[in-house]
N, C-alpha and C positions, 0 to 999 in steps of 0.2 A: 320144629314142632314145639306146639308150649305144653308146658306139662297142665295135666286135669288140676282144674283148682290152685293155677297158680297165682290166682291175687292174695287167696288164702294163703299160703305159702310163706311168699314173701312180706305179707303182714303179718305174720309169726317172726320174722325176723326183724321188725322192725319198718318197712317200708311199706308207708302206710299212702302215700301220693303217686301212686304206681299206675293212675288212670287220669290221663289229659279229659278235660271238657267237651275237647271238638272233635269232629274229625279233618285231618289232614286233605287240601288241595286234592296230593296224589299219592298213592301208595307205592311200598315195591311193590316189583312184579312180584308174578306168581314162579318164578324159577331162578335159580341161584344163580351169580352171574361169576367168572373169575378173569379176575385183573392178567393182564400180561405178565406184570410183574413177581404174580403168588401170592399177592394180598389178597386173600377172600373173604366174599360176604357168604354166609350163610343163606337157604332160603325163606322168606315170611310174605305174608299176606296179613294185612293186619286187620283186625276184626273191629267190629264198632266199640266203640268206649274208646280209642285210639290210647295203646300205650304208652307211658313212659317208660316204665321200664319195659321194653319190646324183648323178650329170651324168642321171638319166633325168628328172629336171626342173631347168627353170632359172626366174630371176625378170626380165621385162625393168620396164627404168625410162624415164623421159622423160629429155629434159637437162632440164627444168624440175625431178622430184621427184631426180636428182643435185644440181640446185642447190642444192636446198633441205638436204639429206643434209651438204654441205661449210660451207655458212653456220652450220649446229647445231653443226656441228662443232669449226669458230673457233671460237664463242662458248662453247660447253661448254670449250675448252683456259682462254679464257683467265679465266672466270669459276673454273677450278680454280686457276689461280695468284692469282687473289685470295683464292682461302678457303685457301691457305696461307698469306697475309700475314694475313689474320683467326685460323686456328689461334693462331699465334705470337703476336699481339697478343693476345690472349684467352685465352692459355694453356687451349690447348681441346684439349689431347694427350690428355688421358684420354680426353676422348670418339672419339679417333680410335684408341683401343687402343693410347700408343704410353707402354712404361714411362717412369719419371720419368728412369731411368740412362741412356737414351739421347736426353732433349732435347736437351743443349745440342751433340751429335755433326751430329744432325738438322737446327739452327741453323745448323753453320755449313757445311754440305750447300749450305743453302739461300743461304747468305751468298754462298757462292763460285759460284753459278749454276751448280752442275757438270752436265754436259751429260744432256740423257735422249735415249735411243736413241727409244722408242718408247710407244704406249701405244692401249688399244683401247675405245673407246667405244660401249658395248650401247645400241640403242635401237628405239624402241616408233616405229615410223610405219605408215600405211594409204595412203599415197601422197598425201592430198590437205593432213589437218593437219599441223601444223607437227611433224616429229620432236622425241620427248620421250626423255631421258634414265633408262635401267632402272640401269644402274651404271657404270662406270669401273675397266676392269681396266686399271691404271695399274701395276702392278711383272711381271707375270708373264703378259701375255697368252700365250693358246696360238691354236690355227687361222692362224696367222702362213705359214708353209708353202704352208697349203691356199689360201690368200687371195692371194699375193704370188705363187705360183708355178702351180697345178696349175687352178688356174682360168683363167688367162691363155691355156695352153697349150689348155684344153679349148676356149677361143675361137677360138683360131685354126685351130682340126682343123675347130670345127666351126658356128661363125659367123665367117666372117672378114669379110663385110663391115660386120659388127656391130663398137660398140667395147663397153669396160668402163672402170671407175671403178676403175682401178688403174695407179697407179705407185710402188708400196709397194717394188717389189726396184730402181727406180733413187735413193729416197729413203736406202731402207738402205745404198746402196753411196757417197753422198750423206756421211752421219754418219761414216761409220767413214773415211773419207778426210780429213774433217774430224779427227778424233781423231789422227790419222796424223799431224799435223802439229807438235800440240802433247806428243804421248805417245811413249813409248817402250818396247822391252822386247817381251816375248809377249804376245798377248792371250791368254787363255785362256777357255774357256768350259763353264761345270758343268750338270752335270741328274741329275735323281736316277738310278739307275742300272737302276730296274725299271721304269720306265716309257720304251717306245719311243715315242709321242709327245714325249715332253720331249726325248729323245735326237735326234730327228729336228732337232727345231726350232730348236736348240741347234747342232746340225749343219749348219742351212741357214745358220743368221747365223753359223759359223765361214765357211764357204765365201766367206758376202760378204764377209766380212774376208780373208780370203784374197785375194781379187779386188781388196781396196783396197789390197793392199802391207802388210798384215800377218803379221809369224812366228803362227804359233797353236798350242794346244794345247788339248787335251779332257781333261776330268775327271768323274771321277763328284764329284759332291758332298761324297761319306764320302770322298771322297779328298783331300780340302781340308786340311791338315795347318800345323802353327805352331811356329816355332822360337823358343823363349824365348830363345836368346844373341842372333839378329839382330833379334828380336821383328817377326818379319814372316810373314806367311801365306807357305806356299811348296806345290808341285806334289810327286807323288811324285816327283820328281827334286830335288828340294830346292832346287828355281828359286825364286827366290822370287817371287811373285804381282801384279803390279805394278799391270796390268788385267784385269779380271775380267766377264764375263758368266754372270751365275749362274738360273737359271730355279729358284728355290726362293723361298718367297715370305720377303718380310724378318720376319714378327707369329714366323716359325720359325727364320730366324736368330738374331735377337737373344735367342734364349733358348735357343743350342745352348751346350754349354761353353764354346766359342770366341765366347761372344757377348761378352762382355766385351774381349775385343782390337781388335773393331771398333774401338771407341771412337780407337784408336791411330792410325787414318788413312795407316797404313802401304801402305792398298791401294787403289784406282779402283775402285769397283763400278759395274756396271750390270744393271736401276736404280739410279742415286743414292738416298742413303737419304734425300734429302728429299721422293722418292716413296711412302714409309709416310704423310704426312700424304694424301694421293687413295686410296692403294689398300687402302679399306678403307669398308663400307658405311654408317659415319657420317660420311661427305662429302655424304649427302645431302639430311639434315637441314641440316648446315651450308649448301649449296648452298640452300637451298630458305630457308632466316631469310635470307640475302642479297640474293634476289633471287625473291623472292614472285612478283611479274612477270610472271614470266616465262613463253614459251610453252612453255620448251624444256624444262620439269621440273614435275614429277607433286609435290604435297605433302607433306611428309615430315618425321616426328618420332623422338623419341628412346622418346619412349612409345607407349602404347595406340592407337588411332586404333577410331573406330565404325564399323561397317555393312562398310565397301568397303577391305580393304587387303592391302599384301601383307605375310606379317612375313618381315625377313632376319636371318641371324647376323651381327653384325659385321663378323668375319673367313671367313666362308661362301665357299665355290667349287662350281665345276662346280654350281650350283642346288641344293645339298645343303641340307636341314634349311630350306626354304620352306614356309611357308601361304600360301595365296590363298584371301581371306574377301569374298564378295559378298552383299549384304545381309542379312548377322549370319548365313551359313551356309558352313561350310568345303566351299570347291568344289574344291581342288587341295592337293596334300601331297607332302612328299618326304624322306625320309631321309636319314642322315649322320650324320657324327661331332660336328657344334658345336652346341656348347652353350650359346651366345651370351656377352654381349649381345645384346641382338635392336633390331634398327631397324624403322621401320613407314614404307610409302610407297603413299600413295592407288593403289586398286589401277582397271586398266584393263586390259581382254582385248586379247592381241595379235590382229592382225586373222587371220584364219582364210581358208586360201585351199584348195580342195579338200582341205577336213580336215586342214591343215598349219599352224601357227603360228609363222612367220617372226620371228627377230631381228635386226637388222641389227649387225652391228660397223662400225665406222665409226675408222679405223686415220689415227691421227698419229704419223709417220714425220719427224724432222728438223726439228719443227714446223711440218708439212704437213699438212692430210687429204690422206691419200694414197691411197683405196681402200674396198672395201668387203667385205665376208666376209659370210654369211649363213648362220646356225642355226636349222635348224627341226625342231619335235617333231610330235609328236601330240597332244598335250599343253601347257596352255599355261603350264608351266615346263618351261625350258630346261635341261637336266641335259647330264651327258658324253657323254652316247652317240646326244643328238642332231643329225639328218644336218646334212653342211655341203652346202649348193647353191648355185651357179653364178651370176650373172648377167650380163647383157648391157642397154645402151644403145638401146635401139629409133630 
């Protein structure tokens, strides 16, 4: 059930993009459906205005399949910080999309351990197998907002004696206090300027900064500006830029005109730029030659793959320009602007729960799992404009 007045609601809380355009193909049904496994959907019926944020279903979990959700979690972080000691060792930048002019910037990124705020980890579970890894949105995650704030609240309106698998907004207020101590100056934070999503999110972590004892300021992007006499990024006021949270993805930075100044390290970014070596989908070939193994990842090459796979762009978002190929016949397709590279990753249906296909994010905050966000389509690729839902701890 949604609560009366819920668009009201959650745009009091900041989630102002909470109603899709169109309406969906197909809906869920009209009755709750439950997995074999104890994964369940909640039930909805979605109403015209077709939600994004959908609260007319939610997913609940055991602490048993939360455990298992946070243990992938660990290991997925820290098996990414060794395939950045393998990139660098093996001089594997090309295959990570990352030009030659900006190695040795990236090196020493990585040399100084410079701090990463955050980062959100897609993955494929059905409650009972072990959680496997879809990708790693390591520089630019979004549903940040939705996940740390707007779900929390829909808990407590409307399961309060239920918990959730979130403490993503004490981990954020966590980092940025931490930064506080050793930084100085404004923080500033950019986002493109025609997308109110990025505005939003952008907007939430200035706030937590705000809350940690930081000055701040907002910028659109194109408004990011460089002064050759002091050779330092500076704000339209001609502050100059000291620390930076920027939601534009870095494969687009570093090949704006101003890509070349990075280089100069006159500035704090967040992400650090030695987050270009994860946040890009030849991490997971590299991920996969490392640790074969493993439970927690799907197999994954740089070439072709037969019968069962999925193909990605490289640098691909929002599920833009995917195939999903099950034996040798194209069963799913998507559009978009890239034009790869293309990576291949053994393909595997996300599980289907009253005609819905759940992804799970799975959010490290401060080097925490801190929480859990969920995307589900109709469809089993995940594009932009599929709903975010809710869940709860049974």
């Amino acid at each position: 059930m949604r609560r009366d007045r819920w668009q009201a609601i959650v745009e009091s809380q900041g989630l102002h993009f909470h109603t899709l355009p169109e309406l969906p193909s197909e809906g869920r049904g009209e009755s709750p459906a439950e997995s074999p496994s104890g994964f369940d959907s909640g039930k909805a019926t979605p109403s015209a205005g077709v939600p994004y944020w959908d609260e007319s279903a939610y997913y609940e979990f055991t602490s048993r399949q939360i455990e298992a959700i946070e243990t992938c979690t660990y290991w997925l972080n820290d098996a990414c910080l060794k395939a950045c000691e393998f990139i660098i060792e093996q001089n594997l930048f090309a295959c990570v999309g990352i030009p030659e002019s900006h190695i040795a910037w990236i090196k020493r990124s990585w040399e100084r351990d410079e701090h990463t705020i955050y980062g959100r980890f897609d993955l494929w579970y059905n409650g009972s197998d072990s959680p496997k890894l879809l990708e790693y949105n390591a520089d630019t995650p979004t549903a940040l907002l939705e996940a740390a704030v707007i779900q929390w609240y829909w808990l407590k309106d409307c399961h309060p004696h239920l918990d959730q698998f979130n403490t993503i907004h004490e981990r954020l207020l966590e980092i940025f206090r931490t930064l506080k101590q050793t930084k100085e100056g404004i923080f500033h934070f950019a986002a493109m300027a025609n997308s109110l999503e990025d505005f939003m999110t952008a907007s939430y972590l200035r706030d937590v900064a705000m809350q940690s004892g930081w000055k701040t300021e907002y910028l659109p992007i194109g408004s990011l500006g460089w002064n050759a006499r002091t050779r330092q990024f500076t704000d339209p006021a001609e502050r100059p830029i000291r620390n930076i949270f920027k939601l534009y993805p870095w494969e687009w930075m570093v090949h704006e005109p101003f890509g070349e100044h990075l280089l100069l390290d006159t500035t704090d970014w967040f992400e650090p730029p030695w987050k270009m070596m994860l946040s890009n989908k030849g991490l997971l070939p590299i991920l996969y030659q490392l640790f074969p193994e493993s439970p927690h990842l799907f197999p994954a090459t740089f070439g072709p793959m037969d019968d069962n796979y999925v193909k990605k762009p490289l640098h691909g978002r929002e599920g833009a320009n995917v195939e999903m190929v099950l034996d040798g016949n194209l069963v799913a397709q998507t559009d978009g602007p890239y034009q790869g590279p293309f990576v291949y990753q053994q393909a595997h249906l996300l599980p289907c729960f009253d005609g819905c296909y759940p992804v799970l994010g799975s959010w490290m905050v401060n080097g925490y799992a801190s929480g859990l966000g969920i995307r589900e389509d109709n469809q089993p690729i995940t594009g932009n404009t599929s709903r975010f839902v809710p869940h709860v701890i049974g």
